[in-house]
DOVEXRO-222318 format. One record per residue (C-alpha): x, y, z. Coordinates in steps of 0.1 Angstrom, whole numbers, plus 5000, padded with zeros to 4 digits. Layout:
# residues N
XYZ/...
//
This chain:
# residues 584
696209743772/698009963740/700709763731/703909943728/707309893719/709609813744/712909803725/714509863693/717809853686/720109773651/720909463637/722909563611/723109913588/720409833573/718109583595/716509703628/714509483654/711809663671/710109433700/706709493713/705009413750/702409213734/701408993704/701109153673/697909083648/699808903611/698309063586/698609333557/698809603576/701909463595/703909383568/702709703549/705809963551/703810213546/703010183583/706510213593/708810513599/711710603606/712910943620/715911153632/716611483646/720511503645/721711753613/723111543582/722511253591/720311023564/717210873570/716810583551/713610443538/711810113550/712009863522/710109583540/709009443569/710409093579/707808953603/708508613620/707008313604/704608283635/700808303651/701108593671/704808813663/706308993695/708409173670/709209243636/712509313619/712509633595/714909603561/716009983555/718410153538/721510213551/722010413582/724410713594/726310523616/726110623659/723510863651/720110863672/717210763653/713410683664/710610413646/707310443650/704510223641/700810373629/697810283642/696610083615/699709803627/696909623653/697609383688/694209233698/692509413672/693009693688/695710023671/699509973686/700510313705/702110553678/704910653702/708210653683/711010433705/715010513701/717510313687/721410423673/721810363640/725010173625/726910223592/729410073576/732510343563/733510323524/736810193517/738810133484/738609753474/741109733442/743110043421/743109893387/745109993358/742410053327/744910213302/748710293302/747310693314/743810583334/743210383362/740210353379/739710353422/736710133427/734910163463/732809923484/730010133476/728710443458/730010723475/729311123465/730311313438/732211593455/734611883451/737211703471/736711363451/736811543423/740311773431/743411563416/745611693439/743711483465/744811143448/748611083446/751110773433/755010693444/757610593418/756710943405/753610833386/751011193386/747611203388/746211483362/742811473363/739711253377/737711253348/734611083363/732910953393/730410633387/728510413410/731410383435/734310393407/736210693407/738610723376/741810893374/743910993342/747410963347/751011033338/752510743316/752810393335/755410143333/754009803335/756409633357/755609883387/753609843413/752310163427/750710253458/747910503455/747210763483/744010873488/743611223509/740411293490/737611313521/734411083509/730910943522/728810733510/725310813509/724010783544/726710983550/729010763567/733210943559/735810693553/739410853564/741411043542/745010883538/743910523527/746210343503/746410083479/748609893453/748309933417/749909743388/751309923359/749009873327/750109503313/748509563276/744709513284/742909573315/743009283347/740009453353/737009073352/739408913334/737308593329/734208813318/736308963290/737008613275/734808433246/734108103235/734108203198/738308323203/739007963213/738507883176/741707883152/742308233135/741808113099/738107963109/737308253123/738008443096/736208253070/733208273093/733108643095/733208663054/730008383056/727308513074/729008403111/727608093113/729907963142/729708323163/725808323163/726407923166/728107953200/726008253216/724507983233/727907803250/728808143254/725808253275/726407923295/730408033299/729108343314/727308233339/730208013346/732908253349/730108493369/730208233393/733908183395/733808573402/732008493433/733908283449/735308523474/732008613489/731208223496/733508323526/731308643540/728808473557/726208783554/726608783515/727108453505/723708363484/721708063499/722407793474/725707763487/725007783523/724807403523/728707403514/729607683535/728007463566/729807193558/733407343553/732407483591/732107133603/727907083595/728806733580/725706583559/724706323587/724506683608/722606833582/720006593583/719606643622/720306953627/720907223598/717707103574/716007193598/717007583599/715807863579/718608033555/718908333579/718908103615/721607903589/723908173585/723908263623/724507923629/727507943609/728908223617/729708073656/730507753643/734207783647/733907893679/731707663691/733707403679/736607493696/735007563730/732607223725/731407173759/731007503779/727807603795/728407933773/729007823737/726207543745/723607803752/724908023724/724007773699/720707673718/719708043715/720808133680/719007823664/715807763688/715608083693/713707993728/715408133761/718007853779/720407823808/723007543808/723707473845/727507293850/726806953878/728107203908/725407433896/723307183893/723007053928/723507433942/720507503926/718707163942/720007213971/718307563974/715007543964/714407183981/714307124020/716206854036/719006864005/722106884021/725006963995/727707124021/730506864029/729906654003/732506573970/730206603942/732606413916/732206123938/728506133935/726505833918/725406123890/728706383893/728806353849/725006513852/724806823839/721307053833/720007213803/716807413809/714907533785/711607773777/709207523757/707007793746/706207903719/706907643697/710107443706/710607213683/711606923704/713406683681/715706943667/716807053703/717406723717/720106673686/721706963693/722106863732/723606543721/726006713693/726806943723/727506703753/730606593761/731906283763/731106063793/728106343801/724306303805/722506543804/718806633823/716706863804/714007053824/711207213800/710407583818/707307803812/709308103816/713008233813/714708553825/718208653836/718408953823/721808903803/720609253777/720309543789/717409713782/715409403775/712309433786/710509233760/708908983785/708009273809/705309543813/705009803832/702109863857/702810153880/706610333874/709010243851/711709953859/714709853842/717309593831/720809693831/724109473848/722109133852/719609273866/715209363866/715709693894/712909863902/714910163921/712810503922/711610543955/709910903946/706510643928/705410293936/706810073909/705309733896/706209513865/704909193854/705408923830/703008973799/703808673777/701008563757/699508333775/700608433808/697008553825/696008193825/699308013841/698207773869/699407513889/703607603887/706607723906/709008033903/712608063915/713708423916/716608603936/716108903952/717709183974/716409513984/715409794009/712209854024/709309684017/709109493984/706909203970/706908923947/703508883927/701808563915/698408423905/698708823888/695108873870/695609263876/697609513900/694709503927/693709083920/696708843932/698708723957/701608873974/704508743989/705709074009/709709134025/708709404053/711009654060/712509714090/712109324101/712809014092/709508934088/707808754056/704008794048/701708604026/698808814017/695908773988/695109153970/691009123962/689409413942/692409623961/691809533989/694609344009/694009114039/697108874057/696808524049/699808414072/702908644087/706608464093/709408614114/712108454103/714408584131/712008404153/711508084138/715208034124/717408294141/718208424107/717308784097/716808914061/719609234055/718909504031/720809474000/721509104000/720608883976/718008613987/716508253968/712608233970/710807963954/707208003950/705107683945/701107693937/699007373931/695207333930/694207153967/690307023962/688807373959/691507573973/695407673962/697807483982/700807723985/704607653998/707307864001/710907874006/713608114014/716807974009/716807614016/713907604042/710107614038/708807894058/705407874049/702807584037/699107684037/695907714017/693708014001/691207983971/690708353965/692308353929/692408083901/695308163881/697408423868/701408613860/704408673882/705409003887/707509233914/706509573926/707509823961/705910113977/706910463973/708510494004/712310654011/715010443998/713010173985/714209953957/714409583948/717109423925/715609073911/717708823895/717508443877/713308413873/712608083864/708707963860/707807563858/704507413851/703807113869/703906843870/707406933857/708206813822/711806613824/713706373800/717306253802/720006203771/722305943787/726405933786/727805983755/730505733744/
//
């Protein structure tokens, strides 16, 4: 199958994420930008170039993050792959996919004084050279100080000659001059900022301006310069060292933006946020410079809200970057106590329980979980007097972005992933999706949890080798009636029929929400398969038509049919478990 791309969407103004249904070949040709585009149709907006391709320091990439220029900000855009970009060895589809674009606004950073008549208005970045920048009357001072001309406009430095300033005034500049920068993002007319009168020279990188050779008394200097400058070519050398000294005195106020910080000082960024060196070690060695910066960027947060199911799966997404849920001890047993028969949770006080300071972390182990790191974060993140039981999973969806798809693909309609929920809701075509993770066409022996509610008839697919090879586990409409049925080269035949109205006295209502739990082991030369609704099992029986095979969720094209599908959860077994006991 033509792997496409199922999402895009911006990162930042000028890094875009565009995810893909299937693996993607690492080679040249991936990280060539010459294979990437990016396109818009809306009038004035800027298209910015693709200046490289950051591709995820893995086997087999599901997406690739594109470093651009910067973007007009809420403006529609498209990327599009070519066909030399390859999945399987095979071209990628060409079709472009939409994101919106985002831009960050100039604005004035610092109005400084460079003579007693200039000053000069510097920008956070270039902006144009227009006839509104460049009309005086659109730049104004209080305390009666005139603009009369702006004599230029630099690499976002616009400078203004002036009336005469007195140096003990501080003057506030008004800026009614309409700008952009050039993606063509407008910063507001009307912005302000203070000015100090000209103090003799310039406070314009004061430490830049100063050199080692002035530090030496007047009357050597001046016996140097009439002797060849032996000391001034002497100290070119301190000098260049001072430079780089005061250069990085200069940027000390980006060591606090996270984004522009440069790495070499990201190990004392993490540390003023609380990543002590015995952390380090553990935890933040471990992390590349950009997972680092996320990291750091929550930590204040997170420390303050140490604890929650939230800010724990927060950090457990931004540095594994492996799909989690943290499940609280009520959770916990709710969960048990659904997909296991003969649990019995109702009446009981679960704080006076042998294992009521148990909590859950579960956790996709594929690809690539690395184990060690994760476990230190679970025991940096429990709280005290908590143990915690991790359960490894094979597969992870709740749907908590819309629009993400990325695990998904489409086999007949097109479904979609909006308020917590997969819906497959156009009754007008039949409608089937599937999970098409790498290795997914050869899952065997595991069970899936889902929730679902719906109208008419809807199924729930597994042991998926193609839409007409798997089994089905079928809701029929009208009834409260389950069937079990196996799909063989399209053709369907009933492995076992339920009517739970019958059996249990309960009935399955449209649009309500319902736990399955799917269970498939190999039985000698057969599949034994189990399942429950809610808390009971409603069927237990044996068929060997297929060997393995994805999960998936489809309905008929029939009036008013839909399905809403919530919380999938997939677990190889035998299970994979381990327990970090109370912390003290």
């Amino acid at each position: 199958m033509t792997a496409t791309i199922v999402n895009a969407r911006a990162l930042s103004d000028t890094r875009i994420r565009v995810d893909w249904s299937a693996a993607l070949d690492r080679n040249t040709q991936l990280e060539d930008v010459a294979n990437w585009s990016l396109a818009t149709a809306v009038s004035g907006a800027v298209v910015p170039a693709v200046l490289a391709v950051d591709v995820p320091d893995i086997d087999a990439p599901r997406f690739v993050e594109l470093v651009t220029g910067e973007h007009t900000d809420s403006t529609a855009y498209t990327v599009a792959a070519s066909a030399s970009v390859t999945s399987g060895g095979l071209p990628v589809s060409t079709a472009p996919a939409n994101y919106t674009g985002s831009g960050t606004d100039p604005g004035i950073l610092v109005v400084v004084a460079t003579s007693s008549t200039t000053c000069e208005v510097r920008f956070s970045e270039a902006i144009r050279d227009t006839a509104s920048v460049r009309n005086a009357s659109n730049w104004s001072f209080n305390l009666g100080l005139s603009v009369a001309a702006v004599t230029d406009v630099g690499e976002g430095i616009v400078s203004l000659e002036t009336s005469e300033q007195d140096e003990d005034s501080l003057y506030t500049l008004t800026a009614n001059a309409t700008a952009t920068d050039f993606a063509n993002n407008s910063w507001t007319p009307g912005a302000t900022s203070p000015m100090l009168g000209y103090q003799g020279e310039s406070l314009a990188d004061p430490a830049l301006k100063l050199r080692v050779y002035n530090f030496l008394l007047e009357g050597i200097r001046a016996e140097d310069q009439e002797n060849a400058q032996f000391w001034e070519r002497f100290l070119e050398g301190p000098q260049s060292i001072w430079s780089i000294l005061t250069d990085t005195i200069l940027l000390i106020p980006s060591l606090w933006d996270v984004s522009s910080i440069q790495d070499q000082f990201l190990e004392h960024l993490q540390r003023i946020v609380g990543w002590t060196p015995n952390l380090a070690q553990k935890v933040t060695a471990r992390l590349d410079y950009d997972t680092l910066r996320r990291l750091i960027s929550l930590s204040v947060a997170f420390w303050k809200v140490r604890g929650s199911e939230d800010s724990i799966q927060e950090l457990l997404s931004v540095v594994t970057n492996n799909r989690s849920r943290v499940l609280n001890w009520f959770h916990y047993r709710w969960l048990v106590g659904e997909t296991q028969a003969g649990e019995d949770h109702d009446g009981i006080d679960p704080w006076l329980e042998p294992d009521a300071s148990s909590y859950n972390v579960r956790i996709v182990d594929r690809p690539f979980l690395d184990r060690p790191l994760f476990r230190e974060l679970i025991k940096l993140t429990r709280p005290t007097g908590e143990r915690v039981d991790i359960t490894y999973l094979g597969f992870l969806d709740l749907f908590e972005v819309d629009g993400d798809k990325a695990q998904w693909t489409d086999g007949a309609g097109v479904s979609s992933v909006s308020d917590g929920l997969l819906k497959l809701d156009t009754d007008s075509v039949s409608q089937e999706t599937h999970v098409s993770v790498d290795d997914s066409g050869n899952w065997r022996e595991y069970v899936v949890t889902f929730k679902a509610k719906g109208s008419s008839d809807y199924v729930f697919e597994f042991y998926r080798s193609s839409l007409t090879d798997q089994y089905e586990l079928r809701k029929i409409a009208g009834s409260s009636s389950v069937q079990l049925r196996s799909l063989v080269a399209g053709t369907p035949s009933v492995i076992t029929t339920v009517d739970l109205e019958a059996v249990y006295g309960e009935r399955i209502e449209d649009d309500v929400f319902y736990s399955w739990r799917i269970e498939i082991v190999d039985e000698g030369a057969t599949n034994r398969i189990r399942i429950h609704w809610e808390s009971e099992q409603i069927i237990s029986t044996t068929n060997g038509d297929h060997a393995e095979g994805s999960i998936g969720v489809s309905h008929w094209n029939t009036a008013g049919a839909k399905i809403e599908v919530d919380e999938v959860e997939l677990i190889f077994l035998p299970a994979t478990t381990e327990t970090i006991e109370i912390n003290t």
